[in-house]
N, C-alpha and C positions, 0 to 999 in steps of 0.2 A: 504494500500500500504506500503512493506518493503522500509523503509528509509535506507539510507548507513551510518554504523557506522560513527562516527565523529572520523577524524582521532585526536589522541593524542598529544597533545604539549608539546616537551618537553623543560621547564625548564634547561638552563644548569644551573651548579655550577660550579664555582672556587674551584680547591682544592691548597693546598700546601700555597706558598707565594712568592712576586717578592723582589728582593734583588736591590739595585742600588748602582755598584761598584763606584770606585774611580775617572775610568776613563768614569763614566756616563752610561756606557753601565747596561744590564738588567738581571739577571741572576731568572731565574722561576724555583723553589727549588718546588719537589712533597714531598710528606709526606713520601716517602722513601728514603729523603735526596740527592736525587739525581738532580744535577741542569743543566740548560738550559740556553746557553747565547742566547737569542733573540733580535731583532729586536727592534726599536721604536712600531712600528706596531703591529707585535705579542703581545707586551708588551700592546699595547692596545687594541686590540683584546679581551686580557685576562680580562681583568678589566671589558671589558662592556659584557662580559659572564655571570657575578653573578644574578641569576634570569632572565636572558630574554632568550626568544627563541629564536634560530639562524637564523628564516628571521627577527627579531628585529634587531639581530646584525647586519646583514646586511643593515639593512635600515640606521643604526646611520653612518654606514662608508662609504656608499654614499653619505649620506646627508654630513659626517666631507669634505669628500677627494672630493663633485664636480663630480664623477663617478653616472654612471648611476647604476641604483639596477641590474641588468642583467648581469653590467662586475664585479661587487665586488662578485657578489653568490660563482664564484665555488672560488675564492680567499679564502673570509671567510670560507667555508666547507672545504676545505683544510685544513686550518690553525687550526680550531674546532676538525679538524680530528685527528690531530698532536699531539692536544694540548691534545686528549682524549685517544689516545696513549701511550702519553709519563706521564699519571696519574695527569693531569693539572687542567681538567676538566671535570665533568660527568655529 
């Protein structure tokens, strides 16, 4: 009997680096110098992207923020999305 491929995990990465201005706020600089003023959020977001997969990420931000895994999904995939966009994260 044909088994169904295993779907593939992907691993994000952090690229670039977070800068933290004067006045606290979060600026996410990608490797083409281009920066990002962010969020608390975003800003952590980004952090806990380096090696997990993004229903991991999801899980830790439900579990930080008290939200259920179901309302943080498309939040997190959004923000993953952004972040993959704007050369943050691959």
């Amino acid at each position: 009997m044909a088994q169904k491929p295993k779907e593939q995990k992907h691993k994000l990465k952090r690229k670039g680096r977070a800068l933290e201005m004067e006045d606290g706020s979060v600026v996410l600089v990608n490797e083409e110098e281009q920066g990002f003023k962010v969020d608390m959020v975003v800003a952590a977001i980004w952090y806990m992207c380096e090696g997990r997969e993004e229903e991991e990420v999801c899980k830790e931000v439900a579990s930080k923020s008290g939200m259920e895994l179901e309302e943080v999904k498309p939040l997190v995939t959004a923000v993953v999305s952004k972040l993959k966009e704007n050369k943050l994260v691959e």
